[in-house]
N, C-alpha and C positions, 0 to 999 in steps of 0.2 A: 482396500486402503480407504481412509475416511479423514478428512479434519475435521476442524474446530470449530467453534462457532469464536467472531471474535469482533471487536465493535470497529467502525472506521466515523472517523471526523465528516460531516457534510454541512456544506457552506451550500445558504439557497439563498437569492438573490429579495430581499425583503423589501426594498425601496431607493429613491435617490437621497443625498444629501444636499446641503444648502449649495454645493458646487455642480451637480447633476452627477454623481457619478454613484453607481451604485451602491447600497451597504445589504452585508448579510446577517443572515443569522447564523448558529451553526446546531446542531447535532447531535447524536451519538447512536448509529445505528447497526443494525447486526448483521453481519455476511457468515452465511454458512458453507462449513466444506471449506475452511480456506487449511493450506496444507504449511506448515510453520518448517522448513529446513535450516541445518548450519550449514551456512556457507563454506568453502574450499577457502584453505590459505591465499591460495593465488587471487579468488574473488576478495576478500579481507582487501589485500595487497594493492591490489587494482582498483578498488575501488576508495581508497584512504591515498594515492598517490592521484587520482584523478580530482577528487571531491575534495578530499581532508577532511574526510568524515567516519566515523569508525562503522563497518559491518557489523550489526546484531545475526541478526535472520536474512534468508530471503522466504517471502512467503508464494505460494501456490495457487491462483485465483482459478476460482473454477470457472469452465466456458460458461457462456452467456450473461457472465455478469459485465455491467454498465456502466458502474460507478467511479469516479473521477479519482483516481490512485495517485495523481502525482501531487507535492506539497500540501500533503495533508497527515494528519496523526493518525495512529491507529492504538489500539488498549487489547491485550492478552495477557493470560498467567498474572495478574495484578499490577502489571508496567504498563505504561506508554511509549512507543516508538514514535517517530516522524520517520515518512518515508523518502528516498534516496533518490531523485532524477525521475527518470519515466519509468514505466510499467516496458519488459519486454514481453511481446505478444506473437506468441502463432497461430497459424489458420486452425482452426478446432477441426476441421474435417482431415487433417493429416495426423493429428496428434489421438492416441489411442487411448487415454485415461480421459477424465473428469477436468481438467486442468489443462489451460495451455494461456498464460499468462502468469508471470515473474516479477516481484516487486521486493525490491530490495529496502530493508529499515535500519536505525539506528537507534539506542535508547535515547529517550528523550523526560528529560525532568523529574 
């Protein structure tokens, strides 16, 4: 089994403003191996009754990756998503494939 190569939104901290509070810059860089699944009705359900947000994907993050998955966009198959809450995560040394972090998205724009 193998994913996609697919881009995600990153925000880096570029300097203060006239208030001192940081501003960034943003983006568009490429995570590979990332695994694109449809979500179960139940997840749809649950996730549109808690958020009020509609389930696209959940995507498949491979171990060892670092990068900051929550309220941020991501871009595949010619769309852009925003993603949903937090990343759920397991211990990589219990989980037997490539993957053990879950990030739910939505289409966005």
């Amino acid at each position: 089994m193998k994913g996609i190569t697919i881009q995600l939104l990153v925000k880096t901290e570029s300097g203060k403003d006239a208030f001192n509070k940081p501003t960034y810059t943003e983006s568009w860089i490429d995570v590979k191996n990332v695994l694109i699944g449809e979500p179960s009705s139940e997840d749809i359900t649950d996730t549109y009754n808690l958020t009020g947000k509609h389930l696209a994907y959940v995507l498949g993050i491979p171990k060892g990756d670092t990068h900051r998955w929550n309220d941020t966009q991501v871009r595949f198959w010619g769309q852009t998503f925003r993603t949903i809450g937090y990343p759920t995560q397991g211990i990589e040394d219990l989980i037997p494939l490539s993957w053990n972090m879950k990030v739910r998205v939505e289409r966005h724009g």
